[in-house]
C-alpha positions, 0 to 999 in steps of 0.5 A: 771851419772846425777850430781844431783844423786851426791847430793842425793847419799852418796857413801862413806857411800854405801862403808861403808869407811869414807870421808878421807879413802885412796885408798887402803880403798876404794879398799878393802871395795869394794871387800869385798863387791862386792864378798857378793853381786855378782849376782854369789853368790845370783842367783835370789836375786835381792836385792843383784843384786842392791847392787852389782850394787849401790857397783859398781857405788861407786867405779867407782867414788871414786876409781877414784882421779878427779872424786873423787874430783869432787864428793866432791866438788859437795857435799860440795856445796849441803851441809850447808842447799842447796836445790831444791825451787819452788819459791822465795816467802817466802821460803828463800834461795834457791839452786839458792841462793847458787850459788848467795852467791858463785860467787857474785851475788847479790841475783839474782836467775836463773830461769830454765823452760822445761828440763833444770833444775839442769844440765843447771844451772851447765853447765852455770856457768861452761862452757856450753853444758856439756863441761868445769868444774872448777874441769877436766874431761867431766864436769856437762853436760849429759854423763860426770861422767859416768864410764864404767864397766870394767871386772875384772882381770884374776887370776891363780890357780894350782891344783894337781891330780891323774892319774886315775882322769885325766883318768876318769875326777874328780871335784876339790875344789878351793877357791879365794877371800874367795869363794869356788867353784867347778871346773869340770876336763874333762877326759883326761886332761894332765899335764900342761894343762890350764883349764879357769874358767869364772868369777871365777877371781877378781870382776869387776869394775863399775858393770862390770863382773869379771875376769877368773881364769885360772887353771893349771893341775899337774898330779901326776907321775905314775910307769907305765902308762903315758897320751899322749893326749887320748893314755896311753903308758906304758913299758912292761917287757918280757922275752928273750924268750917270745920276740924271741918265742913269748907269749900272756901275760895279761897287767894291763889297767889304768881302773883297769882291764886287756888284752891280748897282743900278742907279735910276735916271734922275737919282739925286746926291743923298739917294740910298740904295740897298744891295741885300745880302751884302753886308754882315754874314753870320747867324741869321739872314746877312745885313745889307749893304747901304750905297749912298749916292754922292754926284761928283761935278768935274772942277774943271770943264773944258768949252766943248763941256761948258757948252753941253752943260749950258745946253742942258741949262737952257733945255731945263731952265723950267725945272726949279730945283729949289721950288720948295725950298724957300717954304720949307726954310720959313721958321714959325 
């Protein structure tokens, strides 16, 4: 920023802080107003686009303590009746004499010609070429002041929903910083994922663009079905007789509508049989569905049952189920 922009521009009034308001003043006036006037929140208000600008370049410097300083020390020295003169006849002190009446000089004025002006008259007196300055920093001279933007920090988020939501995608209400917004959740999403939501974080500062906010995804727990990616598992309970004899039986699907599944003689508990097309739609080919099999032995039996039961115990009693049971246990 050009030194003389310093003189015409009073940024403590633009932050709306008073001269002796403390950092933690000065931040937050700042994010009050950078979040109204951000670009995001008036598209097409070039107005606000200004003002989000102006509230940037405030901040830039007086959120910075040397170049605060310098600020203030630039604007004492243009107080008190300083100013810009054309000539030293009958005009009375100009801001050549500010600078005599300062460092002693005796009433000699400095004349500056061509495209020097208000940046040579300080370089010369503090250094030169831009360089030194009584107060640190990059000094008077072009391209000293000036901070770049910088993007704002990133900030996190959580946000629960439903199994069907995470099967179909659904859109969420989020608020930070005062502003609420509305966030897209694409079909599929699985619990703990993260989703970025560009330039929803904290503001930027210097005019620089603001940060994301990373949402995190809890899908709420569901008593029969449970996401894997686009596949849907879930556990089927069958009958001893359906799992040795084989069935067809119909199976709730997570949209709300029902399928045939064949399950083959002699299936066993654990068996996993895949619907496809069942699972998660979206972009690309849909997941599957994963029905695992679970055979479910009546508590209670009645003699008739019993006595089928131990029929078939007779019938099968050559049929070891654990005959490599025992082999497969041995530790080495």
């Amino acid at each position: 920023m050009a030194s003389q922009d310093w003189l015409t521009k009073d940024f403590y009034k633009v932050l709306g802080v008073p001269k002796d308001a403390t950092e933690d003043q000065i931040k937050k006036a700042y994010r009050k107003l950078a979040r109204t006037h951000h670009p995001d929140k008036n598209p097409g208000d070039a107005a606000a686009e200004s003002r989000f600008k102006d509230v940037g370049e405030a901040y830039a410097v007086l959120s910075d303590p040397e170049e605060r300083k310098q600020y203030d020390a630039i604007r004492a020295m243009g107080a008190g009746g300083a100013r810009f003169s054309a000539g030293g006849a009958g005009g009375g002190g100009g801001f050549e004499d500010v600078f005599s009446s300062m460092f002693g000089g005796g009433g000699a004025r400095t004349h500056t010609t061509g495209a020097g002006g208000f940046e040579d008259i300080l370089s010369g007196m503090f250094g030169g070429g831009g360089g030194g300055s009584p107060f640190g920093g990059q000094g008077f001279g072009r391209g000293g002041y000036g901070r770049r933007p910088q993007k704002g920090a990133d900030e996190t988020a959580s946000t629960s929903i439903s199994l069907a939501q995470a099967v179909s995608g659904t859109t969420v209400q989020v608020s930070n910083y005062g502003k609420r917004f509305t966030a897209r959740i694409p079909a599929g999403v699985h619990d703990g994922q993260k989703i970025r939501l560009r330039g929803k974080g904290q503001p930027g500062e210097g005019g620089g663009e603001p940060g994301d906010l990373i949402l995190t995804i809890s899908v709420e727990k569901h008593p029969v079905f449970e996401l894997d990616g686009k596949n849907v598992k879930m556990t089927l309970p069958v009958s001893f007789s359906e799992a040795a004899l084989g069935a067809q039986v119909q199976v709730p699907t997570v949209h709300g509508d029902s399928v045939t599944v064949k399950i083959p003689a002699g299936s066993s508990s654990g068996t996993t049989l895949r619907v496809r097309g069942r699972g998660v739609k979206g972009k690309g080919t849909p997941g599957d569905m994963l029905v695992t099999l679970k055979i479910v032995v009546p508590k209670k039996l009645s003699n008739e049952a019993k006595e089928a039961v131990e029929a078939f115990h007779q019938a099968t009693g050559d049929a070891d189920p654990r005959a490599d049971f025992a082999r497969m246990a041995k530790v080495s």
